[in-house]
N, C-alpha and C positions, 0 to 999 in steps of 0.2 A: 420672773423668779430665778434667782443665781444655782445654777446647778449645783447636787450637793455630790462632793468627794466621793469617788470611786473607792474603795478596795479595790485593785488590780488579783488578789485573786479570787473575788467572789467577780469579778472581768473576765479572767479566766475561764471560769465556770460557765459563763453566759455566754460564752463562743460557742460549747459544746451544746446548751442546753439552754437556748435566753428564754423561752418560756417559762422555766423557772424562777427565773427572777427578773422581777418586774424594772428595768431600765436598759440603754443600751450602753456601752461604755464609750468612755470619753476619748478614747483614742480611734479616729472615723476607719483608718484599715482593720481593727478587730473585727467590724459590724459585720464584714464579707465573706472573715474567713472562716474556713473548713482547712483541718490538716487533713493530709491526704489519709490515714485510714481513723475512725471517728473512735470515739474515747468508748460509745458504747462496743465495740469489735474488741474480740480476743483474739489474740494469733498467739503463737508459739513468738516468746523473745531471746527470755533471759536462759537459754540452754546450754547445758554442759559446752556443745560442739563448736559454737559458734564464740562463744568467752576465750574455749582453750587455742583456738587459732588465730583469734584479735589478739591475745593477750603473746603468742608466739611470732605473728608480725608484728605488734610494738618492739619488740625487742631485735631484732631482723632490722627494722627500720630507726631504731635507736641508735645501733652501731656504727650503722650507715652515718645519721645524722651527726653521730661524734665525730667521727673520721670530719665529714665536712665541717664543721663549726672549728675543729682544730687547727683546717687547711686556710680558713677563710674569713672565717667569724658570722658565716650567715647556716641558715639550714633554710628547708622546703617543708612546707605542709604536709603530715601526711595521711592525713584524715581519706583524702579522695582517693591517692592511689589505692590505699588499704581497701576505702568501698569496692573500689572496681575489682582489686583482687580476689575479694572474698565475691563477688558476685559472679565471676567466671570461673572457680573454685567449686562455686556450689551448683551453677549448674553442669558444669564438667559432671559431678558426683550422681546428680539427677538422670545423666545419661546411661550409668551402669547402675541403675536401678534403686537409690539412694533417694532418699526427699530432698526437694530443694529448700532451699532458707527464705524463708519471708522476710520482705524488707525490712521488719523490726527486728528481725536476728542478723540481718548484713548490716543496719545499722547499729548492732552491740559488736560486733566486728571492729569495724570502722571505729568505734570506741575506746574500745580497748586497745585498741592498733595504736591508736595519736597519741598516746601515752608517753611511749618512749620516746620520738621525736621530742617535746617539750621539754623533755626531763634531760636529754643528753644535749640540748641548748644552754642549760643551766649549768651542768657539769661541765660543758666544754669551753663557758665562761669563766668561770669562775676556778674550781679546783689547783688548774696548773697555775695560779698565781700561788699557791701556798710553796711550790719550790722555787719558784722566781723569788720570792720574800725569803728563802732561806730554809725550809722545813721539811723533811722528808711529807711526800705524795703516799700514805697510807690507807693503807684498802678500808680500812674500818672507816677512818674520816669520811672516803667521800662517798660510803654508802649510808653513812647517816645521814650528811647534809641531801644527800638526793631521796632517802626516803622518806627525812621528815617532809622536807621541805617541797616536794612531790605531792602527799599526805597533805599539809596543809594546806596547796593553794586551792584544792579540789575541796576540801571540809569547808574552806572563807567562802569558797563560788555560790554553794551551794545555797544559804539564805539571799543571795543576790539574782537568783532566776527567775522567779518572778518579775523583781522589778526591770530588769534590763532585757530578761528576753521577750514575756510574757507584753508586761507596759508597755514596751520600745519598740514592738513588734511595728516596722513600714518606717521609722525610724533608724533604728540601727540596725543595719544590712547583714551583718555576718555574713562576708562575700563567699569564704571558704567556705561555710558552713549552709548557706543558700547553694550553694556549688554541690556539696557532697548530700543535698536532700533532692536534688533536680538529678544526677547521676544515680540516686538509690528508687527512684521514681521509673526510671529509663529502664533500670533494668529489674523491676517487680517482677514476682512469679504470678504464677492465677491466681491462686487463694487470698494472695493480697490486692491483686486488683477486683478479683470478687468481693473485696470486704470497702475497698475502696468506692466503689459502685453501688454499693448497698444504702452509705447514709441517705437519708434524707434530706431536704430543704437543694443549696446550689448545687447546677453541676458537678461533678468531680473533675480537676482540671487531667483532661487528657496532655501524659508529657509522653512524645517518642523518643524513642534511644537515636532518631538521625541527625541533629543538629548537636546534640555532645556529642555521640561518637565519633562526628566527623572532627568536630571540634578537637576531641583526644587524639585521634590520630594526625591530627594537624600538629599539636603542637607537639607530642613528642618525636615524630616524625623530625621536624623544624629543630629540637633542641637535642636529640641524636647527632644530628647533622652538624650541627653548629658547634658541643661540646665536643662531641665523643670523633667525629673527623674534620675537627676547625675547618670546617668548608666555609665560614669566614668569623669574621671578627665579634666576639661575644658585645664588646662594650664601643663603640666607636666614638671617636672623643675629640673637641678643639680646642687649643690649648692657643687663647689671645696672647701676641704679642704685642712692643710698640704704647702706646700711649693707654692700652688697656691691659696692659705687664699684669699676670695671675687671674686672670677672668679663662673662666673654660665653659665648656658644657659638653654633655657626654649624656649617654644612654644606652642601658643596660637592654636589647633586644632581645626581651625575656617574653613569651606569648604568654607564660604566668602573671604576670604583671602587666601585664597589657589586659590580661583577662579582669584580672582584681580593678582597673582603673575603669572598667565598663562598669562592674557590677556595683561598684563605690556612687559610680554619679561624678559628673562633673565639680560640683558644688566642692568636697571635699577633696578630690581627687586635686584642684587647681589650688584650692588654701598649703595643701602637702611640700605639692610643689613648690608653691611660692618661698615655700621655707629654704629650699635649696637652691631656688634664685636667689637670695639673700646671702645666703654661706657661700657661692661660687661668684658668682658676678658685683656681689657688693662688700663680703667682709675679707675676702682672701685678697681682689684685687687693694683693697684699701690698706692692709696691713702689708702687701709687697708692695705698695707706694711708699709709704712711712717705716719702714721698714728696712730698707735697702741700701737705708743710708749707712746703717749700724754697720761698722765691719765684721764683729764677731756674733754669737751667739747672743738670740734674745730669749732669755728661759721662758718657758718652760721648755724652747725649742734647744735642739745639741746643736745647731750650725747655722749659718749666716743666714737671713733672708732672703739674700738678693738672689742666694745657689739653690733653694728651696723651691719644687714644683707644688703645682697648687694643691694636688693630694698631701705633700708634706706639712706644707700650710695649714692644711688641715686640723693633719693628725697631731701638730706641735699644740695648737693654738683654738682653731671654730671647735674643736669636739669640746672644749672645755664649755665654751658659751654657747653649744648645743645643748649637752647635759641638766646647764643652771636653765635653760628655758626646760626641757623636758621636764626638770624637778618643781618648777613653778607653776608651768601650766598642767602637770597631773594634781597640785595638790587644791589648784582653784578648781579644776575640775571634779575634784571632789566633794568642796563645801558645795560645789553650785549642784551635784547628783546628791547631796546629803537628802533631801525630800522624797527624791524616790528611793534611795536607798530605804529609808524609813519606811517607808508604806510596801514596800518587800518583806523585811523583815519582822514586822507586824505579822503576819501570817505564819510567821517562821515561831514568832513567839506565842502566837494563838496556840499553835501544836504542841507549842514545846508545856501549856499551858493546862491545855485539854484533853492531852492525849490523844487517844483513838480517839473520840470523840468529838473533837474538833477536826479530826481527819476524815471523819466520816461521809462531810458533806462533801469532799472532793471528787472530780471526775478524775478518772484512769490517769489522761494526760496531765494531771495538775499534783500527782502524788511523789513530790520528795521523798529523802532518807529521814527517818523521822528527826526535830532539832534536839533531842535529847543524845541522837548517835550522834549528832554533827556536834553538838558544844563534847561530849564526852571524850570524840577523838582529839578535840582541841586541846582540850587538857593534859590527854594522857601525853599527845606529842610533845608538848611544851616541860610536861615531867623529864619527859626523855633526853630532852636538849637541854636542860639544868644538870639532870644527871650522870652525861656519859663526860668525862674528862678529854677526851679527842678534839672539842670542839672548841675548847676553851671559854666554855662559858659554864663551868662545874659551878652549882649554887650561884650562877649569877642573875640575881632574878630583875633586874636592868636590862641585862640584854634578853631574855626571855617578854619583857615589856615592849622592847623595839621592836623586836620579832615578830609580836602580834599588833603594835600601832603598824610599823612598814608593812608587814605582809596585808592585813587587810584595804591597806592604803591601793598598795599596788596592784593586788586581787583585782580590786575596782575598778581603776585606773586602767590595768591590761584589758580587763572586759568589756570596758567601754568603749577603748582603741580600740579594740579587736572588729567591735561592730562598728566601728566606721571607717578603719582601713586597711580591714582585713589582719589573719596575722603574718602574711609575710612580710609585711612591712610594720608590725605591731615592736618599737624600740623598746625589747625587754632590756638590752643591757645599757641604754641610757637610764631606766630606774633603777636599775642594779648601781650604776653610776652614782643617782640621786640618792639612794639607800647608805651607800658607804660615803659619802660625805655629809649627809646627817649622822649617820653611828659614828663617824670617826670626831665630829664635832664635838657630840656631845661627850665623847671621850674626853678630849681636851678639854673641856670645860670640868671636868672631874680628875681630872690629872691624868689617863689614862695612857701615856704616848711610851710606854717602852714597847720594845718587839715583841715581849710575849701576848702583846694585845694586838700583834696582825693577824694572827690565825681567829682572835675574837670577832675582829672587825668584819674577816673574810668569812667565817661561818656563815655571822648575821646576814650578810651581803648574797651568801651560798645559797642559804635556805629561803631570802625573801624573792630572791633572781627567780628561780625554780619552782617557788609558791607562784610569780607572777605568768611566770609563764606557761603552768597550768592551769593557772586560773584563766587565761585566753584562748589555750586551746579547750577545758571542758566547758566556756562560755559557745565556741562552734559549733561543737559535740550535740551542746543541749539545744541550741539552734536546729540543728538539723533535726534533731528530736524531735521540738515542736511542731514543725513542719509536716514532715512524715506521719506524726501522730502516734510517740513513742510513746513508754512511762518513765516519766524522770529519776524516779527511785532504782530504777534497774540500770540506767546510763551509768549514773552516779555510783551503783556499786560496779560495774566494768569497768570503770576508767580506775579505781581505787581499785580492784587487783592488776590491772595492766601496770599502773601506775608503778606500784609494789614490787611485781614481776622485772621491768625493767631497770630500776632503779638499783637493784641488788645485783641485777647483770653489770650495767653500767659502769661499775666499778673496775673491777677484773678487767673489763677490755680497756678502757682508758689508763691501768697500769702495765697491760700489755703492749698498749701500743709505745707508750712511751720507753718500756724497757727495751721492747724488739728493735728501735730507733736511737738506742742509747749507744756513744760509741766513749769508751776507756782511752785515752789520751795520755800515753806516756809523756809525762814529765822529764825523764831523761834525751827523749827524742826529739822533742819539737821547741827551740830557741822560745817561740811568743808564749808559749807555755810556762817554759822553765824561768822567767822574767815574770810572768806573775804569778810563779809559786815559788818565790823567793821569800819564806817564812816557815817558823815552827812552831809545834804543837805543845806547848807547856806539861807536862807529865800530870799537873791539878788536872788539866783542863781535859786531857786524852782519854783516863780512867773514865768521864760522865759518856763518851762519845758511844753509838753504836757500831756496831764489830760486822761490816758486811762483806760477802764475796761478790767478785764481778760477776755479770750476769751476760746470757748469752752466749753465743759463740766464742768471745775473748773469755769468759768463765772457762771453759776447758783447755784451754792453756794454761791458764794461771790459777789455780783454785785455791790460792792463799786469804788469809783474814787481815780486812784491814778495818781501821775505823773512819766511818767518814765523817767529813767537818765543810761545812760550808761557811766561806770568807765572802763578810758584807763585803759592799763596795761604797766607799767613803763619799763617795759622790754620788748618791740615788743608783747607781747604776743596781743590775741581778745579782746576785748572789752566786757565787760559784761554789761546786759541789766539788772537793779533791778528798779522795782516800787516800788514810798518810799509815803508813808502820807504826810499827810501838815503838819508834823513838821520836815519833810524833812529826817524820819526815813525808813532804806528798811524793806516790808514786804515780799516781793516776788525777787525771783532771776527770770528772766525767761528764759529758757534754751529753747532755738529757736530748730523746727526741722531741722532746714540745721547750723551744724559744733555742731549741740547739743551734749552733754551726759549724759546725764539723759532720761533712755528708760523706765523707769514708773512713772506715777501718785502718788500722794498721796495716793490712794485709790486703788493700786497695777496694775487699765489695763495698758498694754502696749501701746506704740506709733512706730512711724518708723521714722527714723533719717536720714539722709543725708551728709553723709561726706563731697561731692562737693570737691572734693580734687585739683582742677583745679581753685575754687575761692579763697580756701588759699592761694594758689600761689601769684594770683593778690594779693592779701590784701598784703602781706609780701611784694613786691617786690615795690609797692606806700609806705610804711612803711619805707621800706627799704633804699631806694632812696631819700625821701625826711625828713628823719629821718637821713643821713647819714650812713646808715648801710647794702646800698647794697652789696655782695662780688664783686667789679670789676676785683679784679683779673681770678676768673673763669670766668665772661662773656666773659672777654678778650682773655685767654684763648680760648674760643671756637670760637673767629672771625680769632685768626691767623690758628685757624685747616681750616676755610672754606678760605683763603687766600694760604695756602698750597697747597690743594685738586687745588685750581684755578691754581696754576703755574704749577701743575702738568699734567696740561691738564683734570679733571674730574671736573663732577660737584657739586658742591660744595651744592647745596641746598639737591639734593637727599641725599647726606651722611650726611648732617646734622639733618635731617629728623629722621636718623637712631639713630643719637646719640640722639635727646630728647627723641625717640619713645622707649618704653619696646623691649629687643630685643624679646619677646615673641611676640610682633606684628610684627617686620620685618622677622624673622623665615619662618613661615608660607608661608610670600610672595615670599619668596626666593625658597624655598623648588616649587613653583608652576610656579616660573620662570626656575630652571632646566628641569622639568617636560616638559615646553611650548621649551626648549634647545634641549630635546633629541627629541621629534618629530618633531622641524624642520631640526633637523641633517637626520632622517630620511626621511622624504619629498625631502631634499636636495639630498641622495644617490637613491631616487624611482625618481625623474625628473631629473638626472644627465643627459642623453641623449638626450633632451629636449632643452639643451643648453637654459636658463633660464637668462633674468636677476637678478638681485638682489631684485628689486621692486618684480618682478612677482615673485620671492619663497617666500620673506615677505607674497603677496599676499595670495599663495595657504596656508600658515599657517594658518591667517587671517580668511579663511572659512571653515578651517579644522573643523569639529564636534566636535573637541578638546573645541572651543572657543566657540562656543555654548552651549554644555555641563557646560563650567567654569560660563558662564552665567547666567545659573541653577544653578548652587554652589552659588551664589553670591546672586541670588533671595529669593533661597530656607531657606538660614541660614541668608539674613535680616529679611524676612518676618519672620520669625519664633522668632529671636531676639525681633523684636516690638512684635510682640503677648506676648511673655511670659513677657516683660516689663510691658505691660499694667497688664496683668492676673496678674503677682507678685505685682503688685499695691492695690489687692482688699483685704482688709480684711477679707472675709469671705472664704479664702484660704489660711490664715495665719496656721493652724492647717495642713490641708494637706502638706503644703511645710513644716513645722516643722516633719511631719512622714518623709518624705521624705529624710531631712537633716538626721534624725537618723537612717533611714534602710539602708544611702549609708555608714554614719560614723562608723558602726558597723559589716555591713552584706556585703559590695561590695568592692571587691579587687580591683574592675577598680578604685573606688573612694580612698577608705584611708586603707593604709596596708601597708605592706616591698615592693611591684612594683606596688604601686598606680603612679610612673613616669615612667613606662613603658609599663604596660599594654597597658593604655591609647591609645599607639601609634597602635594599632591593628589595629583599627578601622579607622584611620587618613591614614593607607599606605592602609588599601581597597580602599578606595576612591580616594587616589591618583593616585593606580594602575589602577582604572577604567577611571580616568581621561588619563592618558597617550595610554592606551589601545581607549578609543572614540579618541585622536587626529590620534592614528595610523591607525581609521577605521577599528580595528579589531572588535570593537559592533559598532553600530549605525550609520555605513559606510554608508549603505544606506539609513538612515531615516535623513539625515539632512544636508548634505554636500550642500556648498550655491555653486553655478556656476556661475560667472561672464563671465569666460572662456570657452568659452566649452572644452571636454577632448578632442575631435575631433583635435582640434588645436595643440596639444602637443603630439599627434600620439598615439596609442593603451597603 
């Protein structure tokens, strides 16, 4: 007889409590498990103390993460640092006489914490394109775009946890989010491990603090060293010449990423990759073959081929046909999730249907925000983003429809990445990409291409970026949740104040930063200047302008009123920002700290500048598109590669992943997925006699020391990431990191010399080796092996 269809949350329910209901569910790892404290336990969670310091490190860690996302275009997770913080926070407080925090209130910590990270991903994508496009960078803007669109991605997540966490649970890993519930385990108080020890039916998996902790101090230790006193080379790299002209390969020696490619699995960790074999060793080299003949520039590139490094190649050309696969392969990965999407939200619509009453038969673990709050706040946000004029979408109820087709598209789409490779590597701004090239289309197809539709195009773009990218991280969030044996409805309203809290911050410092890095450029003084501010301001045109003074340090010299006017550039190029007089003459250029270039003053101090290499993008590609100057041949290009990959049987979004991502980021993960290969091949030949299913070897992998350890790797070198972010942020460290840069440039082999890309690697295979070495339980065998199982059961 054919099995008959699950409800996954009456699945749910029967983890906690299968006596109740008479079946077992269809997913064979639910049958085993137990979160570590059981749905019937009450602990102290959702408390004042523990919200108001999650929700003060989101924002601590938000800053952080904008500064880097500005510098870089990448950030770090920071779910796990946040746990560890709040866990040696509370018990510091426990020592002078204070309660300590139960692991369900350090994980509302950690909650509320990941908040601002995700949100200042978004803004630091996105926002600084609206002055690259020509438009003043207004505080009001991008605290809209960050807090609807913050606000939404969290309200779309939330009828999707069931299906993806709950269903998918031994399928989709959530590596960070498995990481920060194995780290919140380690460091349990009594009462939680007294509650954890209480349920009945398996074991309770015994996890120690010594195979992460070592793990943490490994790898921030390791990325201390590497970052903060380039004791040697972060990315080491070979660049083919000769008959393979433009073939490289490179790797980013991050123990973060080495961690994420353990806990992913081989399987995906090597489809990732494979995508940036493809973009480095087979489409870079190919187009600097055919290429090189051209003398001048091949658009969308500004200069020759033949003078073009394979990174340039890149960024000219594969990110386009990265993109059209990322936008292809999220959208098939959607119709092909639509089934479980549905049978998730079934439950969501039972509530919304039933009320209390239909809620009633829920366990602790299985209780949402109820779907009448979550469609409510959908609306009202959606009210808000038709309504406010900032956004340029006043009464436009079109893009209020995009808004909520892309954002829930990509809600998905992030969440699903998310659990299967992780969100360091989860391409939120390849969909933010895929986002503004369907908005800017369907513009065009409605005639929409003047400028006053780039700040529409960018809103939509703003608010779906930052929806997706919360929707990945409170997909972790709720991950770790389950795990631990949180309540879903209390995560869910911590990450929705943190979210709130940061997003209203967020603002203010990304206008700070750019103002404190903004240098006033006389016009009278500088020849390249005064050549391209050779024009004037029409008296019509100067009356509409706004009336600003200089700001900063050069502001108390000069505190005169000028109006400023920013001059397209005829040829796609930025927009430049000069204050002119009321005769409509420029006095000032002013060269913004984010895509500036002018790194001094008048008066010779220095400033710090911001490339944001991830908002040019946007800028060009709204430019592009509604300018008629997008390349569709490449985008196109890169959908029939994720249409290929499909009929081929693999999956299309992992490899496309590959292809937008540096292969110096999938390297790493790959390298950590053989790693996680050879000791379950191992595991596999030590329980051969054991007669094992498949689940149950997955399993013993699972809690192998190996993945605890990788945990640590992934802790140790985010946390250390954000610290040296912030620290590089301070000017009165600007000298020391300037020694620094010249004792490695001169004096350190591991940094720059004849095998500055080899050394490197030394120190990359210890750590790996030790990585491989804790999964084989050759160290740390006995300090941290989890047991679900007991060994008794699988015989001596």
């Amino acid at each position: 007889m054919p099995s008959e269809r699950i409800d996954p949350v009456e699945a749910a329910a029967a983890i906690e409590f299968p006596d109740r209901i008479g079946f077992k569910p269809e997913n064979p790892y639910l049958e085993n498990f137990r979160p570590y404290i059981p749905a019937s336990a009450h602990l102290p969670e959702l408390t004042p103390i523990p919200l108001i310091m999650g929700t003060l490190l989101g924002i601590v860690f938000g800053a952080s993460s904008l500064y880097l996302v500005l510098k870089t275009g990448l950030t770090v997770s920071a779910s796990i640092p946040v746990a560890v913080i709040s866990i040696t926070l509370f018990r510091a407080l426990s020592k002078v006489g204070l309660r300590n925090a139960t692991i369900l209130e350090n994980n509302i910590v950690q909650t509320a914490g990941s908040a601002g990270e995700s949100i200042a991903f978004g803004v630091g994508v996105t926002m600084p394109a609206i002055m690259i496009l020509g438009f003043d960078l207004e505080f009001t803007r991008v605290m809209l775009v960050a807090v609807l669109g913050g606000l939404l991605g969290i309200l779309m997540m939330i009828p999707l946890r069931r299906a993806l966490i709950v269903a998918q649970h031994g399928y989709l890993k959530y590596p960070e989010g498995t990481a920060c519930a194995e780290v919140l385990k380690a460091g349990a108080d009594e009462a939680s491990r007294a509650a954890a020890h209480a349920q009945a039916g398996a074991p309770v998996s015994e996890v120690r603090a010594l195979p992460i902790f070592t793990g943490l101090g490994i790898g921030f230790i390791y990325k201390v060293a590497m970052d903060g006193f380039k004791a040697w080379k972060d990315t080491p790299e070979k660049v083919f010449g000769g008959a393979f002209s433009g073939g490289s390969i490179a790797a980013e020696i991050n123990p973060a990423l080495l961690g994420v490619g353990y806990i992913i699995g081989p399987r995906i960790a090597s489809i990732m990759c494979a995508g940036g074999v493809l973009a480095y060793l087979v489409l870079i080299p190919a187009i600097k073959f055919f290429g090189s003949g051209i003398a001048g520039a091949l658009p969308p590139g500004t200069k020759a081929i033949a003078s073009m490094s394979p990174n340039e190649i890149r960024g000219a050309y594969v990110l386009y046909i990265g993109a059209g696969a990322v936008a292809a392969g999220g959208i098939i990965s959607l119709f092909r999730s639509l089934p479980t999407i549905w049978s998730g939200l079934k439950g969501g619509l039972a509530d919304l249907r039933g009320g209390e009453a239909a809620r009633a038969g829920f366990v602790r673990t299985d209780e949402d925000l109820s779907m009448k709050f979550v469609l409510g706040g959908i609306f009202v946000l959606l009210a808000l983003i038709v309504l406010f004029p900032q956004l340029g979408l006043q009464w436009n109820i079109l893009g209020a429809i995009l808004i909520v087709v892309f954002g829930f598209l990509f809600v998905t789409v992030s969440s699903r990445l998310t659990g299967e490779i992780g969100s360091s590597s989860n391409p939120i701004s390849g969909m933010t990409v895929a986002t503004l090239l369907l908005t800017c289309l369907i513009f065009l197809l409605v005639g929409w291409t003047g400028p006053t539709y780039y700040v529409t195009a960018l809103s939509i773009g703003g608010i779906v970026c930052i929806a997706a990218s919360n929707g990945g991280t409170t997909s972790q969030d709720l991950k770790t949740g389950f795990l631990v044996g949180s309540t879903p409805k209390h995560q869910q309203t911590a990450i929705l104040i943190g979210a709130l809290a940061s997003a209203i911050v967020l603002g203010p410092i990304l206008l700070k930063l750019n103002e404190a890095g903004t240098v006033y450029v006389p016009v009278a003084t500088d020849p390249a200047v005064a050549a391209a501010a050779d024009f004037h301001v029409e008296p019509a045109e100067l009356s509409t302008l706004k009336t600003e003074q200089l700001r900063g340090p050069q502001g108390t010299k000069d505190q005169a009123n000028y109006r400023a006017y920013y001059k397209s550039d005829s040829q796609g190029g930025n927009a430049v920002k000069y204050l002119v007089n009321d005769q409509g003459v420029p006095v000032y250029m002013a060269d913004p700290a984010i895509n500036g270039t002018h790194k001094t003053r008048p008066d010779g101090t220095t400033v710090t500048k911001f490339d944001a290499p991830k908002a040019v993008l946007m800028s060009y590609i709204i430019k592009g598109i509604l300018n008629h100057k997008l390349p569709w041949t490449l985008v196109l290009l890169g959908v029939m590669i994720a249409i290929v990959l499909e009929m081929s049987g693999i999956p299309s979004l992992a490899f496309a992943v590959g292809v937008y991502l540096p292969l110096s980021s999938s390297s790493p993960i790959f390298i950590g997925g053989m790693v996680r290969w050879l000791v379950d091949k191992y595991l596999r030949k030590k329980f051969g006699r054991h007669n094992l299913t498949e689940e149950q070897l997955v399993a013993e992998g699972d809690k192998s020391p190996g993945v605890l350890m990788a945990s640590g790797y992934i802790a140790g070198g985010a946390l250390a990431g954000i610290i040296y972010a912030f620290l590089n942020s301070l000017p009165s460290l600007s000298a020391f990191n300037e020694r620094i840069e010249h004792w490695a440039d001169t004096s350190n082999p591991f940094f720059k010399g004849n095998f500055e890309d080899l050394l490197p690697l030394i120190p990359f295979i210890v750590i790996t080796i030790l990585l491989y070495l804790a999964g084989r339980e050759v160290i740390l065998g006995g300090g941290g092996r989890a047991k679900e199982v007991p060994p008794s059961s699988f015989g001596p």
